[in-house]
SEBA-728270 format. One record per residue: residue number from 0; residue in one letter; z, x, y of N, C-alpha, C in turn. Coordinates in nm, 2 decimals, padded with zeros to 4 digits. Last residue first. Layout:
SEBA-728270
+-----+------+--------+--------+--------+--------+--------+--------+--------+--------+--------+
| pos | code |    n.Z |    n.X |    n.Y |   ca.Z |   ca.X |   ca.Y |    c.Z |    c.X |    c.Y |
+-----+------+--------+--------+--------+--------+--------+--------+--------+--------+--------+
| NUM |    A |      Z |      X |      Y |      Z |      X |      Y |      Z |      X |      Y |
...
+-----+------+--------+--------+--------+--------+--------+--------+--------+--------+--------+
This chain:
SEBA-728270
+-----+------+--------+--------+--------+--------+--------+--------+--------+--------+--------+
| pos | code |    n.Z |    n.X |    n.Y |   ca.Z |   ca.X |   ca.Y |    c.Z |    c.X |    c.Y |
+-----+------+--------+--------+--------+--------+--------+--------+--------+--------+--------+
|  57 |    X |  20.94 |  07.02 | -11.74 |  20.95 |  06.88 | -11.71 |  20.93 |  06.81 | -11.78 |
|  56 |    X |  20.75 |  07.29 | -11.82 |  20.89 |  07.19 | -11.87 |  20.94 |  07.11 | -11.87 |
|  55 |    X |  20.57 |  07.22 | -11.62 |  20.50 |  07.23 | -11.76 |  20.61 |  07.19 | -11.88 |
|  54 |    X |  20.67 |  07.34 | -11.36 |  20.64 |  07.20 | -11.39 |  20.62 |  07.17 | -11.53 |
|  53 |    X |  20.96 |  07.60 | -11.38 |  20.80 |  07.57 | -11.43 |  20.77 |  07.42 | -11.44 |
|  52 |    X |  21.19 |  07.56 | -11.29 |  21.05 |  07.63 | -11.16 |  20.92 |  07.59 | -11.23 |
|  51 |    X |  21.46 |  07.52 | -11.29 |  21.33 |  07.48 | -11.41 |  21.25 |  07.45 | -11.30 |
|  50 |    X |  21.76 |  07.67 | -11.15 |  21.65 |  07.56 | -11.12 |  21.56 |  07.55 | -11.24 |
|  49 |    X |  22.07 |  07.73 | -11.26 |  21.91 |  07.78 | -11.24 |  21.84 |  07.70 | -11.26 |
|  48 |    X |  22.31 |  07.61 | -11.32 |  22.25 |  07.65 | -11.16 |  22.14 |  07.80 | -11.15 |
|  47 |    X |  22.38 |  07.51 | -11.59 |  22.36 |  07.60 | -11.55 |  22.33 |  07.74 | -11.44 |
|  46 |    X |  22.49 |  07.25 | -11.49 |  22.52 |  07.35 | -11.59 |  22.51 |  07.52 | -11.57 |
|  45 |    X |  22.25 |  07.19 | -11.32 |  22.45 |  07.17 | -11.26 |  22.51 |  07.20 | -11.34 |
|  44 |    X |  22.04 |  07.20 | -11.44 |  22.06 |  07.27 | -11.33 |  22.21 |  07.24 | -11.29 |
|  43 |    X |  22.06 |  07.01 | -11.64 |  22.07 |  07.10 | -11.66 |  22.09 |  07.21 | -11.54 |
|  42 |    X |  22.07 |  06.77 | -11.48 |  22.20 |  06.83 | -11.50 |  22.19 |  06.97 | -11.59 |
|  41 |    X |  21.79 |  06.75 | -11.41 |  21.88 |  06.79 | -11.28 |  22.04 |  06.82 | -11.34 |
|  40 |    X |  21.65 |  06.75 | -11.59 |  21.64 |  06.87 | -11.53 |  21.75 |  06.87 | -11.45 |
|  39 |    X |  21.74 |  06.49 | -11.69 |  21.76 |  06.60 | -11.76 |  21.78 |  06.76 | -11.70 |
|  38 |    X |  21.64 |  06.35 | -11.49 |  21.77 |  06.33 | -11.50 |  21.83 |  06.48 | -11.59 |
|  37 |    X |  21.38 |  06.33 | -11.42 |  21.45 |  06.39 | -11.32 |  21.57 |  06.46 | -11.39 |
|  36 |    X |  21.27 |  06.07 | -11.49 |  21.26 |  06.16 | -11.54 |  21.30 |  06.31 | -11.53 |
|  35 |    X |  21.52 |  05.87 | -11.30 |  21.44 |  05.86 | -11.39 |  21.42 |  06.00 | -11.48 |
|  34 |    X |  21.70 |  06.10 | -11.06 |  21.64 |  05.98 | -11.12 |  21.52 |  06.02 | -11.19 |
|  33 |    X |  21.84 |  06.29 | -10.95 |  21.82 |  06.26 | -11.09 |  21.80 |  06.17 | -11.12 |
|  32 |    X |  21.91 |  06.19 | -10.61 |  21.92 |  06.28 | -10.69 |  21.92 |  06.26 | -10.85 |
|  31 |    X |  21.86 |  05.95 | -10.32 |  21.91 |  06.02 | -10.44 |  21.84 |  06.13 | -10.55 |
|  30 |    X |  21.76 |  06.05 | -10.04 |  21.82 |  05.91 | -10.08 |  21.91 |  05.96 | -10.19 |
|  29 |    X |  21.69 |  06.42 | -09.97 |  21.66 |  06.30 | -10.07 |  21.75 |  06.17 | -10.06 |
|  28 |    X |  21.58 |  06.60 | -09.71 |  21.69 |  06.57 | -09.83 |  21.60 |  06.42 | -09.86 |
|  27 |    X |  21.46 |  06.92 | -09.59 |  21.41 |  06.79 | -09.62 |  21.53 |  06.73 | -09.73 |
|  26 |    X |  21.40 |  07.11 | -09.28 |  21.50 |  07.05 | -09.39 |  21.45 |  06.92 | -09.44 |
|  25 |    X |  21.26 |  07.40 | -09.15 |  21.23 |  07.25 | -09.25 |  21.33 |  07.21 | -09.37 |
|  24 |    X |  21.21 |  07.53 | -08.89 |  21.34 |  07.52 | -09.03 |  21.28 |  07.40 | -09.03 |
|  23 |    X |  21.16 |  07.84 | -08.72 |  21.08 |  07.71 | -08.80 |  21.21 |  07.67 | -08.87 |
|  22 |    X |  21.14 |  08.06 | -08.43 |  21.23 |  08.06 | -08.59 |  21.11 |  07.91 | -08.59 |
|  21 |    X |  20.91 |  08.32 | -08.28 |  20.97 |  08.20 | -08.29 |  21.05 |  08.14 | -08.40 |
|  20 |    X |  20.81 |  08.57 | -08.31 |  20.86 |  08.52 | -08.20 |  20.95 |  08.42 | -08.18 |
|  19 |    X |  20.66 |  08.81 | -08.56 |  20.75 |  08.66 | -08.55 |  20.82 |  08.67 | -08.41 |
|  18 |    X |  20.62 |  09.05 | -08.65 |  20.56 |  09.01 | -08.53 |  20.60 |  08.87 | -08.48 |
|  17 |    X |  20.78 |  09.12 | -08.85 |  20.81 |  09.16 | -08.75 |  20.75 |  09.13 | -08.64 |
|  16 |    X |  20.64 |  08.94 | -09.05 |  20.78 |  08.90 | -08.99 |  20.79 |  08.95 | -08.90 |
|  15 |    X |  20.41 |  09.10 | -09.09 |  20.43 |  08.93 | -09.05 |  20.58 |  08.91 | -08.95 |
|  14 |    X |  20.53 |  09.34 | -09.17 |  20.45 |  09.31 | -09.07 |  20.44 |  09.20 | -08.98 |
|  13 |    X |  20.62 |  09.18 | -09.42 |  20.71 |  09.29 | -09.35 |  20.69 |  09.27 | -09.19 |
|  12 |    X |  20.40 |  09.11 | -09.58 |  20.48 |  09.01 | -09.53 |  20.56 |  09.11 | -09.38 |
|  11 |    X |  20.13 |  09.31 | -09.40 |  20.19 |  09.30 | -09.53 |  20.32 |  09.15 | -09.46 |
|  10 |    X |  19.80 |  09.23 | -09.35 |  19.91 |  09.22 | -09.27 |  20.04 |  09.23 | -09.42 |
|   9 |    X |  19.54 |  09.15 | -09.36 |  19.54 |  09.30 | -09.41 |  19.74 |  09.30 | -09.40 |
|   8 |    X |  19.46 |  08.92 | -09.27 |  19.43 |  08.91 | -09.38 |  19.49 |  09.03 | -09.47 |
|   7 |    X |  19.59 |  08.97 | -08.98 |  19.67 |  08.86 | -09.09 |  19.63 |  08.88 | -09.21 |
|   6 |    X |  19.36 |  09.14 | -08.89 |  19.52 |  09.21 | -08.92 |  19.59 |  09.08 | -09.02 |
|   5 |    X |  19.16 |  08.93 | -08.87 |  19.17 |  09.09 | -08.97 |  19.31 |  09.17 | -09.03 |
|   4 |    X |  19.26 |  08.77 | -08.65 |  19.24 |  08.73 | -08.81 |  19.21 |  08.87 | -08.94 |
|   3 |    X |  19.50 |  08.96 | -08.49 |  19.41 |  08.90 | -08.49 |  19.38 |  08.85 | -08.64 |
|   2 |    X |  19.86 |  08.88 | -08.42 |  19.76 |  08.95 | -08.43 |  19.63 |  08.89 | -08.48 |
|   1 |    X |  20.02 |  08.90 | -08.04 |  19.96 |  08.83 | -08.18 |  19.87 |  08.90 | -08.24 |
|   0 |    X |  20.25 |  09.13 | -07.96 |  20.11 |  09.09 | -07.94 |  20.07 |  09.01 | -08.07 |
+-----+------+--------+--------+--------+--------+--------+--------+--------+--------+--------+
């Protein structure tokens, strides 16, 4: 049973999920990869393959 706007606000993820009926998939790709200002972060990440999550490093 769907739940109401009280239960969504109160709703832990867990909850959420378990009430899920339907899947979603959003694939999104790129033309290319490491351009311009890009370039740095993106081979650091194929070094190391941990992403730079913080924008502020960029």
């Amino acid at each position: 049973m769907p739940l109401n706007v009280q239960q969504l606000k109160t709703a832990t993820f867990a909850e959420l999920l378990a009430d899920t009926h339907h899947t979603a998939v959003h694939l999104e790709m790129r033309d290319a990869y490491a351009v311009g200002d890009e370039k740095d972060d993106y081979a650091a990440f194929l070094r190391s393959g941990v992403p730079n999550l913080d924008p502020a490093r960029s």
